[in-house]
N, C-alpha and C positions, 0 to 999 in steps of 0.2 A: 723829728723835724725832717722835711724832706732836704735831700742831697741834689747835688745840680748832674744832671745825668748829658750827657753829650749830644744827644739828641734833641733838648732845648733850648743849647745855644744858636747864636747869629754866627750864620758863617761870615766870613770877613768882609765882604761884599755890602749884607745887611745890615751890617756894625758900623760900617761907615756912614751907611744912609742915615740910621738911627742915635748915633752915636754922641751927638750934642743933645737931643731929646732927654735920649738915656743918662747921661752925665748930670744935667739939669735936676733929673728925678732925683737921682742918686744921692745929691750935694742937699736937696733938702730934706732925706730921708734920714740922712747924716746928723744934721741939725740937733734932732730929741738925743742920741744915740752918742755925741759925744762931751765928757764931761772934763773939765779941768780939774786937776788935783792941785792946790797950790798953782804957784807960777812957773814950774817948768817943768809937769807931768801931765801927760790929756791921755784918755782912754777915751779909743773908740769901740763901741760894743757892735760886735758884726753879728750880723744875719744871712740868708740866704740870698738878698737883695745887692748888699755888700759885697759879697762875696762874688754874687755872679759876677758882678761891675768888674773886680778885680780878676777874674778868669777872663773874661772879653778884653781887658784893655792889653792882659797879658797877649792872649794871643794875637791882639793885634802889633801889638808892638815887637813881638817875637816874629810875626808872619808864621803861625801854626795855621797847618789846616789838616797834615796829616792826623788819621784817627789815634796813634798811638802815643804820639805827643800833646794830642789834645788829653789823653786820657791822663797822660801826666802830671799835667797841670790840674787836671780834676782832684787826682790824687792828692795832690800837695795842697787845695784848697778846701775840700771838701772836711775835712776834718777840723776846720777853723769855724764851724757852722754850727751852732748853738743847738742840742740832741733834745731839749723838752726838761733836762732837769737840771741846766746849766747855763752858764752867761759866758761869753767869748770876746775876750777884747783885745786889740792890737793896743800894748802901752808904750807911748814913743816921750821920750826924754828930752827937752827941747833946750836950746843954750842955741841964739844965735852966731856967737864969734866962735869962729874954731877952737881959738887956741881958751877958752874958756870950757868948752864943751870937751875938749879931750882931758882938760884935769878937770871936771866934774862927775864926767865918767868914770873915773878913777876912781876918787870918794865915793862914788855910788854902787860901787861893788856891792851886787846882793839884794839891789832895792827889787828888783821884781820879783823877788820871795817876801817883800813885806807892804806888800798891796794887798789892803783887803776893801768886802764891803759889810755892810748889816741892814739887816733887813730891820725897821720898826720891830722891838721885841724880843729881836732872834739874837746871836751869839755874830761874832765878826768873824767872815769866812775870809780866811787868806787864799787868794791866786796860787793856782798851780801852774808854774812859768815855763813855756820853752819845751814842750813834750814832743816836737817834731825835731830838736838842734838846740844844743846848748848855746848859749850867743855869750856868756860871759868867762875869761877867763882869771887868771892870778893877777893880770895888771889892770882891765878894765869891765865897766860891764858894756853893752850893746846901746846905742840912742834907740833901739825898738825891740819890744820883746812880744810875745804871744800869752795872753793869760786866758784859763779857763777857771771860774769861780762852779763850784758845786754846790749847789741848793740844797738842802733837807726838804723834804713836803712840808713841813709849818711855814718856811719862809715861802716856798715857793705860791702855799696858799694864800698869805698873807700881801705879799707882792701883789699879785692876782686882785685881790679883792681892795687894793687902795691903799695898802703900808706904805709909807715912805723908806729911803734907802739913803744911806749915809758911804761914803766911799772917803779911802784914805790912805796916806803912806807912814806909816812908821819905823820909817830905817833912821838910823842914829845922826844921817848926816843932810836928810831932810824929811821932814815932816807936815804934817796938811790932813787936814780933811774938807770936806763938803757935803752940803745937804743937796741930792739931785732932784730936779724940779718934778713938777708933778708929771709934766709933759716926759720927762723922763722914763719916770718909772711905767707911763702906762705904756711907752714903746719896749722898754726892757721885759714887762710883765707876758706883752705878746710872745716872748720868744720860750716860754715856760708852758710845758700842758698840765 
């Protein structure tokens, strides 16, 4: 899958011109791409599209323009982009009231090692969590982590040609799964060669 190369980007200037356009695209691109697990887990599955969004709004928000801090940012995004035999999702823990959200976090120690998905057929692939920064320590886990799901070629075939996908958490202190729609899977299927 291709990587966002610096050369592609809007410089800051562009970005502002375009920048409600580009958000507008972005937010219903999002749409297929993000699933609820239960009531207070959502996975958004990124792509190249995502990904770029979240390079532009960084740099805008940071006021990058020098090359080697843009590359930075590349650096650190780039590898959040789904390679052709895997799935990439930002998992964000959601608890409106703080003071709920910090003791659920608590209990939740662990949960982003026990996200999986399955493909129609196939065996449940657990997430591999947090490969750029550990985000959980001894007393809490993170409200966002980073998961990359690894394909086998039957699922990824299978995906591809119309499977359904089942996604879910099986940590002891919450539980859920979901069946994701078809619109779903045929956006997830695209990020697979």
């Amino acid at each position: 899958m291709p990587q966002i190369r610096r050369d592609s980007l809007l410089s800051l200037e562009a970005y502002a011109r375009e920048r409600d356009a580009f958000r507008s695209r972005v937010i219903a691109h999002k749409k297929p791409r993000t699933v609820h697990v239960g009531e207070h887990v959502t996975l958004v599955f990124e792509d190249e599209l995502t990904i770029r969004y979240q390079v532009q709004e960084m740099l805008r928000i940071e006021r990058l323009f020098e090359d080697d801090e843009i590359q930075g940012e590349l650096d650190v995004y780039n590898p959040l982009i789904p390679d052709g035999t895997n799935l990439k999702a930002t998992l964000m823990i959601e608890y409106e009231d703080p003071v709920e959200r910090r003791a659920r976090l608590a209990e939740l120690r662990g949960l982003e090692d026990r996200v999986w998905l399955q493909v129609d057929g196939g065996e449940r692939i657990y997430a591999i969590a947090d490969e750029d920064l550990e985000r959980s320590n001894e007393e809490k886990t993170s409200a966002v982590h980073f998961l990359r799901f690894e394909l086998p070629e039957p699922d990824r075939r299978a995906l591809k040609a119309g499977a359904g996908l089942t996604l879910g958490v099986d940590h002891p202190r919450y539980r859920a799964t979901v069946q994701a729609s078809a619109e779903t899977c045929a956006a997830l299927a695209a990020d697979l060669s």
